[in-house]
N, C-alpha and C positions, 0 to 999 in steps of 0.2 A: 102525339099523345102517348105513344108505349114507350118512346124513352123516358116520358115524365113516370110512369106508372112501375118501368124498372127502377130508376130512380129511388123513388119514394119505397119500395120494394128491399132496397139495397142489393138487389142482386147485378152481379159487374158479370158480364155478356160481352165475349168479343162481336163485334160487327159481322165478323165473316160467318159466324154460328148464329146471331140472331133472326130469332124470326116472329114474325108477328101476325096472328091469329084472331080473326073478331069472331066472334060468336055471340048473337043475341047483345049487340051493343056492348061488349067487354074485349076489351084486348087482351089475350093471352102472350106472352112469350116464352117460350120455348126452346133449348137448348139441346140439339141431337148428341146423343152418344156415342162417343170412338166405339169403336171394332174393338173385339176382346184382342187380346196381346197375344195369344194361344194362334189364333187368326192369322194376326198381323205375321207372328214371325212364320208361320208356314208356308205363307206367301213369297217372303222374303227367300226360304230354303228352297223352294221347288221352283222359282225363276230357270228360266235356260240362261246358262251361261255360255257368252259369246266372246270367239278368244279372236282379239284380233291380229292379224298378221302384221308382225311389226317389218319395216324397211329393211333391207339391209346397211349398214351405216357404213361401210366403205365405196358400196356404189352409190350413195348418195351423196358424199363428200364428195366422188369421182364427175358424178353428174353436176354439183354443184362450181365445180372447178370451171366443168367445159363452159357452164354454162356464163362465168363470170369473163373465160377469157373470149368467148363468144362477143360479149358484151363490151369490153373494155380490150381497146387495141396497144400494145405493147409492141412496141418497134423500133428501129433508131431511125424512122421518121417522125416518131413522134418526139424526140428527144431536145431540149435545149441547152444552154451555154453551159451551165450547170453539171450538167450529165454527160456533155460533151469533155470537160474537167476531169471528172473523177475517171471517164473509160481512160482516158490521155496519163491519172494517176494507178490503175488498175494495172494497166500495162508494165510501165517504171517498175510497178511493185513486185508484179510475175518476172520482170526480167532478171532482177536482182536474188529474188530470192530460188532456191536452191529447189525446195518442196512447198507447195499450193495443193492442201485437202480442200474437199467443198463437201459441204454437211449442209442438210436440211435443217432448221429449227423448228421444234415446235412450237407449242403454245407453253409458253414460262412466264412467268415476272420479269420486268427488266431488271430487279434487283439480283435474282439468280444467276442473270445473263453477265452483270458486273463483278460477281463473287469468281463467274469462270471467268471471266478477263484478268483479275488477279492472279490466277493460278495461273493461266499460260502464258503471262508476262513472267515470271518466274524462271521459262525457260525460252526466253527471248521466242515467242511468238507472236505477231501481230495479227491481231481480229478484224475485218471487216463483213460488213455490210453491204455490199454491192446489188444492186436490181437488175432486174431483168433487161431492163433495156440502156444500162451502162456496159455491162458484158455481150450483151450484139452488137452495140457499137464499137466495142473494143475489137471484137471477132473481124466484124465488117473494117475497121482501118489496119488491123493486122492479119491478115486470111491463114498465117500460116498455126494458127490455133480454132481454124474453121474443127478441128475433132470435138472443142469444148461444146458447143453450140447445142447439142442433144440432152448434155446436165445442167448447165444454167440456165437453159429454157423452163425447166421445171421450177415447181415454188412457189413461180410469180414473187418474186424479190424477197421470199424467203430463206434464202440460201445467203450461208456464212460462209467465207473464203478464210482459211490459215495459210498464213506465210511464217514459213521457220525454216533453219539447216536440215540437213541431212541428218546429222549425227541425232538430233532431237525428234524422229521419228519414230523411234519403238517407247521412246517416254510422253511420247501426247497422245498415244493410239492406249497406252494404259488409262492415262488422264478421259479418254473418252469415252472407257466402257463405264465408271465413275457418273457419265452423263450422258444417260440413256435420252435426253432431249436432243444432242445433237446427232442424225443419223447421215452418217459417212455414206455418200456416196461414188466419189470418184477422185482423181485429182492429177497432180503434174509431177513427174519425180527427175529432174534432171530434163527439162524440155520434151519429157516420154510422158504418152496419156496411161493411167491405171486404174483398172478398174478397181470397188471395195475391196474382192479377192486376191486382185493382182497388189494390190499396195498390202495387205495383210501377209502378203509370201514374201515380197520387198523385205520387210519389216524382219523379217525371221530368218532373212540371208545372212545378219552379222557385219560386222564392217570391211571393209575394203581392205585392210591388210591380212583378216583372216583369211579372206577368200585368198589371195593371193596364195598365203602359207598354204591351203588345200590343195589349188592346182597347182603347184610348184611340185609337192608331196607328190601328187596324183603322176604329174610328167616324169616323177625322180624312178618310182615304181614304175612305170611302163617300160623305163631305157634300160632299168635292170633285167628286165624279163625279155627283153630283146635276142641277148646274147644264147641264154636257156630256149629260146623258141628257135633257133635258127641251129643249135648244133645240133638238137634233138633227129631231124631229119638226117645229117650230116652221119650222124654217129649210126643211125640204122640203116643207110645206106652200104657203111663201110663192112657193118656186120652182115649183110648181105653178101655183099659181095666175096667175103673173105668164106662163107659158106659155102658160095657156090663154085669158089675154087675148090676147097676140100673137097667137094664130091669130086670134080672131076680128077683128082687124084684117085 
């Protein structure tokens, strides 16, 4: 009967605020008042504020890693035909080629990932892909690259492997500061393991005929300085001696 009597009323009452009141056989309804706004916002300013302590987001990626490979078993037991293939082509491909970086990728677009494949074809590099458990199979049938085993274990098969020349390493190591998504961490330079630093010093030695020209240089200086280092003694011996005859005249 009070909705007929709002109704008829026209007054529009939300539900959640209606209320209905008899008195003496009459329905009232009734409509309560918001809080003054003066109110409201002083409430709002003088709340305590609670700051929460946010994670740290490197030991949680860190934790989240263990916790994946906790989880999920990578090994070259778990490996088949397939993966047995590519460690069998990974190999061929380190054998042949000269220098092998291995960079972490991050998180890109595959299209980005395609724009750098054009660039470093450019300069006769080949890109791969290799996982984690084609590079311990590889390790495991070749033992004499058992050193790789502590860098390609990281990632979890996110790790990009470059094969290119020698001579093409101080121009892809530009190319890579360019792409701060691939972070270099180690690699093979001539069948020798390098660390980031150690392939960074590589890089900055110059090519094999300069060196040559330096130590050639460096040994040409020494055998001149030879002759001066050995009279030196000779020559003050004699002036000695020629002294100590004068006195005893």
């Amino acid at each position: 009967m009070s909705s007929c009597l709002i109704n008829k009323s026209r007054l529009v009452v939300p539900k959640l605020w209606q209320q209905s009141v008899r008195y003496r056989g009459k329905y009232n309804a009734k409509m309560p008042k918001p809080r003054h706004d003066i109110a409201r916002f002083l409430e709002e300013i003088t709340k305590p504020v609670i700051i929460r302590q946010l994670p740290d987001p490197i030991e949680t990626c860190v934790q989240a890693k263990l916790n994946l490979r906790t989880k999920l078993k990578f090994g070259p037991e778990s490996s088949g035909e397939f993966e047995k293939f590519l460690a069998k082509f990974a190999f061929e491909t380190l054998e042949k080629s000269e220098v092998m970086l291995i960079c972490h990728k991050l998180d890109i677009s595959g299209e980005i990932v395609r724009r750098n494949k054009v660039e470093f074809k450019k300069t006769e590099t080949k890109i791969w892909n290799f996982n984690t458990v084609v590079m311990q199979l590889m390790i495991k049938n070749n033992p004499k690259y058992k050193n790789l085993e502590p860098i390609v274990s990281t990632g979890l098969g996110r790790n990009y492997y470059f094969f290119f020349k020698e001579e093409r390493l101080k121009e892809n190591l530009k190319m890579m500061k360019k792409m701060p998504h691939f972070v270099l961490l180690g690699g093979m330079i001539n069948q020798q393991l390098y660390t980031r630093a150690g392939i960074q010093r590589y890089s900055e030695m110059g090519d094999l005929q300069t060196l040559r020209g330096q130590l050639v240089g460096i040994l040409n200086t020494g055998l001149s300085q030879i002759p001066d280092t050995l009279s030196i003694p000779l020559n003050n011996f004699s002036q000695a001696l020629s002294q100590h005859s004068k006195s005893e005249e």
